[in-house]
C-alpha positions as CSV (number, residue, x, y, z in Angstrom):
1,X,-1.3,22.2,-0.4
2,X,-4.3,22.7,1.7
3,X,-3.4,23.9,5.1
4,X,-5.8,21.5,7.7
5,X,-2.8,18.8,7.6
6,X,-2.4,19.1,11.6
7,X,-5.8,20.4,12.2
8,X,-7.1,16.8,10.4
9,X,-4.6,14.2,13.0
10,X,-4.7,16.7,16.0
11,X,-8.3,17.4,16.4
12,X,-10.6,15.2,14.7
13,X,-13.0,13.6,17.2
14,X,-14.2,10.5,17.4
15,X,-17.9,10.6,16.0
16,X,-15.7,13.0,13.3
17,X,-13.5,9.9,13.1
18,X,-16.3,7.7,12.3
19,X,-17.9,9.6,9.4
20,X,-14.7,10.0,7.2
21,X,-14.7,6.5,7.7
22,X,-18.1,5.9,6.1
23,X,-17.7,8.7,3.9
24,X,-14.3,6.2,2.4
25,X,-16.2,3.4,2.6
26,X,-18.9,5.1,-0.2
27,X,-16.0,6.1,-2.3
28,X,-14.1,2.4,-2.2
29,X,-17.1,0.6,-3.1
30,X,-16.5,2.1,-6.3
31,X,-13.5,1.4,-7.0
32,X,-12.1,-2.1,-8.5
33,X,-9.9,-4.4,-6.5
34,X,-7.5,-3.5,-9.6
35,X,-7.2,0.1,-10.2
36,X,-6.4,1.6,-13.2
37,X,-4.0,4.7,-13.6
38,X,-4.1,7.1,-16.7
39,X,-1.0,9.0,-18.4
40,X,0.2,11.2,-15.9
41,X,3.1,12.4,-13.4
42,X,2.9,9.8,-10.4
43,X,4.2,9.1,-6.9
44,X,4.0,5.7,-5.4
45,X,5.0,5.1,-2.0
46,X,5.5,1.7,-0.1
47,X,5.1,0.7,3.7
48,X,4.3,3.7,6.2
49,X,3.8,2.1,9.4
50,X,2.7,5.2,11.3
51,X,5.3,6.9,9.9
52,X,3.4,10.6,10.0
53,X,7.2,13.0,9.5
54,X,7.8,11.1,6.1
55,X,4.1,11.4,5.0
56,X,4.0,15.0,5.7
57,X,7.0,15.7,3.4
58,X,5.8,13.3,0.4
59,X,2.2,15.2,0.2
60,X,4.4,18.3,0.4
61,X,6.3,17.2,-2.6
62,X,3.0,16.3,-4.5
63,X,1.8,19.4,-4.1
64,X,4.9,21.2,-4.7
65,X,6.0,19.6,-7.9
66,X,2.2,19.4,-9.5
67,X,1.7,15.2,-9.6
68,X,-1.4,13.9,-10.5
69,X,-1.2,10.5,-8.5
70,X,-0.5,9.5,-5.6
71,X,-0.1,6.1,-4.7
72,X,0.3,4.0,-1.7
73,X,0.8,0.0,-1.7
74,X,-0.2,-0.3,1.9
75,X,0.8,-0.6,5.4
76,X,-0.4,2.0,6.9
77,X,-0.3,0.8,10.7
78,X,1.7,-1.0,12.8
79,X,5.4,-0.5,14.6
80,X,5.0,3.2,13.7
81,X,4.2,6.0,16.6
82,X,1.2,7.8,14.6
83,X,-0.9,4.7,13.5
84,X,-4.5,6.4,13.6
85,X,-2.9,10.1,12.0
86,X,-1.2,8.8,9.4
87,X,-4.7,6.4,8.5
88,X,-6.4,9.7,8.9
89,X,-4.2,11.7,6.6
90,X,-4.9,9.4,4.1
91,X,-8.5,9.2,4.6
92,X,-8.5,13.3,4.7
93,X,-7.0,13.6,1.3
94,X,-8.7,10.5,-0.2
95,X,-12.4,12.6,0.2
96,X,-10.6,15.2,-0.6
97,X,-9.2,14.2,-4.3
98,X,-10.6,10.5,-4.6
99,X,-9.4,10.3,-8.5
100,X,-6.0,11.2,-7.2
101,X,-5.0,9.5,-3.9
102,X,-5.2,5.5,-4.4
103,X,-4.7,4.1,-1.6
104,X,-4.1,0.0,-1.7
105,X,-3.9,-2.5,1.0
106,X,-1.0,-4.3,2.6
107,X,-0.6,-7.2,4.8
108,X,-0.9,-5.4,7.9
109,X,-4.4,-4.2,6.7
110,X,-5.8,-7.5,8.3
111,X,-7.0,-7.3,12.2
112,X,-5.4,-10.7,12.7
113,X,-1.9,-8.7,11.9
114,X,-2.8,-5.3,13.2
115,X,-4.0,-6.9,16.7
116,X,-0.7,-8.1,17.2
117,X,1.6,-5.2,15.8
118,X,0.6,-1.9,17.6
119,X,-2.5,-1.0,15.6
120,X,-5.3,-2.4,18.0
121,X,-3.4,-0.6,21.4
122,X,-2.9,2.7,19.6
123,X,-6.8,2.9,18.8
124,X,-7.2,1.9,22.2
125,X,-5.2,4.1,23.8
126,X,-6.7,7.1,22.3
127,X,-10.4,6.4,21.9
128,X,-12.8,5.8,24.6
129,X,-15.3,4.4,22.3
130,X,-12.1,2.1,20.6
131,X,-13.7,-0.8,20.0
132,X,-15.8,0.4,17.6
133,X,-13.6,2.6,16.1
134,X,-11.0,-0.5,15.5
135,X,-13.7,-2.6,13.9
136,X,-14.6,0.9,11.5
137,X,-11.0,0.9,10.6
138,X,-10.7,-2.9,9.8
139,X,-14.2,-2.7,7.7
140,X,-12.5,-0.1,5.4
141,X,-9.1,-1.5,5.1
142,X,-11.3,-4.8,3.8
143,X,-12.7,-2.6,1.3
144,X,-8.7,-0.8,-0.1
145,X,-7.7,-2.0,-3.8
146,X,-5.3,-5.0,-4.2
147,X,-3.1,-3.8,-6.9
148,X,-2.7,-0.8,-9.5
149,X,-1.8,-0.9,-13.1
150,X,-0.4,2.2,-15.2
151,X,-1.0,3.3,-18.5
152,X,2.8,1.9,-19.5
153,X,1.9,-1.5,-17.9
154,X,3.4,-1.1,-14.6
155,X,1.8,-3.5,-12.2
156,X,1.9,-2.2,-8.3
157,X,1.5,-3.9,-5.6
158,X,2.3,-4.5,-1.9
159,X,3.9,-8.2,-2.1
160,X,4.3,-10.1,-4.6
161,X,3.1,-12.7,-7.8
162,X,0.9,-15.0,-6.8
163,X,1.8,-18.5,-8.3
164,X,-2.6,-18.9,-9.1
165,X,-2.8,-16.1,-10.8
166,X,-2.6,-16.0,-14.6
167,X,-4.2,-13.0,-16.0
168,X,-4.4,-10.1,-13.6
169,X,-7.9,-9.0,-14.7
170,X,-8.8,-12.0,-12.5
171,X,-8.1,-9.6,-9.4
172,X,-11.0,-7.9,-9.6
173,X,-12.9,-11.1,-9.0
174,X,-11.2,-11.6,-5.8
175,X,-13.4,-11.5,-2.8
176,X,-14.0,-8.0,-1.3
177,X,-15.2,-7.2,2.2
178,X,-13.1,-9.5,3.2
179,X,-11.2,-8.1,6.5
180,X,-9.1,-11.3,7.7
181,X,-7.0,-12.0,4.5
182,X,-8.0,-15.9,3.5
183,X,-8.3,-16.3,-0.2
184,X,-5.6,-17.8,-1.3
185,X,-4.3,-15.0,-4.2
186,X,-5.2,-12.0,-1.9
187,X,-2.9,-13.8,0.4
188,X,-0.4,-14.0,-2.1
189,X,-0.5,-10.6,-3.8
190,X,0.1,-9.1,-0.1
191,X,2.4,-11.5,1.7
192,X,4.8,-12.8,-1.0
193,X,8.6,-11.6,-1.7
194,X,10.9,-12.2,-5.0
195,X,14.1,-14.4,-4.1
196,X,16.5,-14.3,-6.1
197,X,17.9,-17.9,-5.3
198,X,14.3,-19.3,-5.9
199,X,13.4,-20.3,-9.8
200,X,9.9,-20.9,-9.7
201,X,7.9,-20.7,-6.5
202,X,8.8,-22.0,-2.9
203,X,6.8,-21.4,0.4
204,X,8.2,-18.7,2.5
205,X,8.7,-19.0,6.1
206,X,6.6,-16.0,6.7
207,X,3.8,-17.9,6.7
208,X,0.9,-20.4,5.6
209,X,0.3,-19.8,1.9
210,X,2.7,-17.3,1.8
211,X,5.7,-17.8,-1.2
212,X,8.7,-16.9,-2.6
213,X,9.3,-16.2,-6.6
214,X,12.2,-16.5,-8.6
215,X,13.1,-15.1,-12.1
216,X,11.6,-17.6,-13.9
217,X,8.4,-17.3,-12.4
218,X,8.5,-13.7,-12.6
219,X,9.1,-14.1,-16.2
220,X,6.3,-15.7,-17.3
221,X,3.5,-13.8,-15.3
222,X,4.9,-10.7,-16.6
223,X,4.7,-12.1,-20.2
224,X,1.5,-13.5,-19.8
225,X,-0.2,-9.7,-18.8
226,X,2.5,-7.7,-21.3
227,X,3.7,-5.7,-17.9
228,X,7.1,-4.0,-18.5
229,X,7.5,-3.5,-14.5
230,X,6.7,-4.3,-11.1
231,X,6.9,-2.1,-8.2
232,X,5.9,-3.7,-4.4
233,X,6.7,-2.8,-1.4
234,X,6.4,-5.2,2.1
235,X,10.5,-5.5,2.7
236,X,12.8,-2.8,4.0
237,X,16.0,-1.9,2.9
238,X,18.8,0.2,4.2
239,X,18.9,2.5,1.3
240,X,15.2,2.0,0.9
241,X,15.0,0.1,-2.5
242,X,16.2,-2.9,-4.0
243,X,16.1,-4.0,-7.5
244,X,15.5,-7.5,-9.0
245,X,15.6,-9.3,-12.0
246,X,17.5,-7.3,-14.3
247,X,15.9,-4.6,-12.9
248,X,12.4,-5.1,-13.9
249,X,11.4,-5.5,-10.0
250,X,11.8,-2.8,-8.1
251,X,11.1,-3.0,-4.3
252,X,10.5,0.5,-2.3
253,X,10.1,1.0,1.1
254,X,8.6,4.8,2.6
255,X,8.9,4.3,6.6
256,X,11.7,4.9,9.3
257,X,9.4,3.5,11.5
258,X,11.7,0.0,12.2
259,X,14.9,2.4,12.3
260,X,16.2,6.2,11.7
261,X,19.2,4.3,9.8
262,X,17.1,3.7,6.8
263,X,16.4,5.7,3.9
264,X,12.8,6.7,2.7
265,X,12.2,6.4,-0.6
266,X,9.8,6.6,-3.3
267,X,8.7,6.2,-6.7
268,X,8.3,8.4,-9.5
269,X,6.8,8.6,-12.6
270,X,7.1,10.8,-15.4
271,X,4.4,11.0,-18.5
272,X,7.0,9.1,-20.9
273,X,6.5,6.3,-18.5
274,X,10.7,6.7,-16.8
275,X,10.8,5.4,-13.7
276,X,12.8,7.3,-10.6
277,X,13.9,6.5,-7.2
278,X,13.4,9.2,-5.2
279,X,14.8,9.8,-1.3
280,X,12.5,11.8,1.1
């Protein structure tokens, strides 16, 4: 594990700040809204929000145990009390091992959300020249992936199905660049949650455009693109996962920054395609 972990949150400065930031955005506009991952041992971690101690120990475990991927579903910011390090870790090890680290976005990737939630008074907070530093950040999170699929067919994402969407090679069509979240199926693929007393589809009182899906609906999409799984993120859970639909959902959650009560979890995969739960 390369030892500039604390040197990269601690003492970055700002111009510093600003170039890794360009330096992502170079190495994003290569990549597709849906991202592909090959055979190979993989971690996938859900919401982080600021959450810098449980970070720290799942790159440790990367490293430690030899994975190939590492994956993140989003939400980064937000409610968490190291924001900009942990967005900075990311970025650090993104340059660092861009085939490796994929790094999708989440709901709170969105300056409408991240205004509200903590994300826009941490920046401020620390940086004199903060407005232009929030509006970096913003451009790149406009710019993350919307969903990952593995060799196995394992589709990963932050939220959920959207009820549009039929083939998921459509998600690279989707609208890049775009930093408030406003089409429709981007919406979707971030904001929505399974239910398991919804059948179909049914709007969710998180939002405008935002649904809930049920089995049946969950079903068919993962028929119509031969997926054998789902793994999303966006909810948390006391013991930091919860499985639906006879187990073909599973739902992780990476941060104890909404309470030191919960467990951390993540994913793992192993090269026969097994999935594990994993506590950090």
């Amino acid at each position: 594990m390369p030892t500039r972990f604390f040197d990269v949150i601690e003492n970055y400065s700002e111009q510093e700040i600003l170039t890794l930031i360009q330096q992502i955005g170079t190495l994003l506009d290569k990549e597709n809204n849906l991202v592909y991952i090959p055979k190979s041992r993989v971690i996938i971690v859900g919401d982080l929000h600021g959450d810098l101690e449980t970070l720290h120990k799942i790159i440790q475990l990367f490293f430690r145990d030899n994975y190939h991927q590492l994956l993140f579903l989003g939400d980064y910011v937000d409610r968490g009390a190291k924001q900009v390090e942990v967005v900075n870790v990311l970025f650090y090890y993104k340059k660092l091992m861009p085939n490796r680290i994929l790094l999708l976005r989440g709901n709170h990737e969105d300056p409408v959300i991240n205004r509200q939630y903590g994300f826009y008074d941490e920046v401020r907070l620390k940086f004199s020249n903060h407005k232009q530093i929030y509006r970096a950040y913003n451009r790149i999170f406009s710019k993350l992936p919307l969903a990952a699929l593995t060799w196995n067919r394992i589709f990963c994402i932050h939220g959920g199905i959207p009820k549009e969407l039929e083939d998921i090679a459509a998600i690279n069509n989707l609208p890049t660049d775009e930093e408030h979240i406003e089409h429709p199926i981007t919406k979707q693929l971030l904001w929505n949650d399974p239910h398991k007393r919804v059948k179909e589809f049914k709007w969710s009182n998180r939002g405008p455009g935002v649904q809930r899906f049920g089995e049946d609906a969950f079903y068919q999409f993962i028929e119509n693109n031969k997926i054998n799984y789902i793994i999303r993120s966006h909810e948390k859970w006391k013991n930091g996962y919860k499985k639906y639909f006879d187990d073909k959902l599973i739902s992780i959650f990476s941060s104890r920054s909404y309470s030191k009560r919960v467990s951390t979890v993540v994913g793992t995969l192993n090269k026969k395609g097994g999935i594990n739960i994993l506590e950090i």
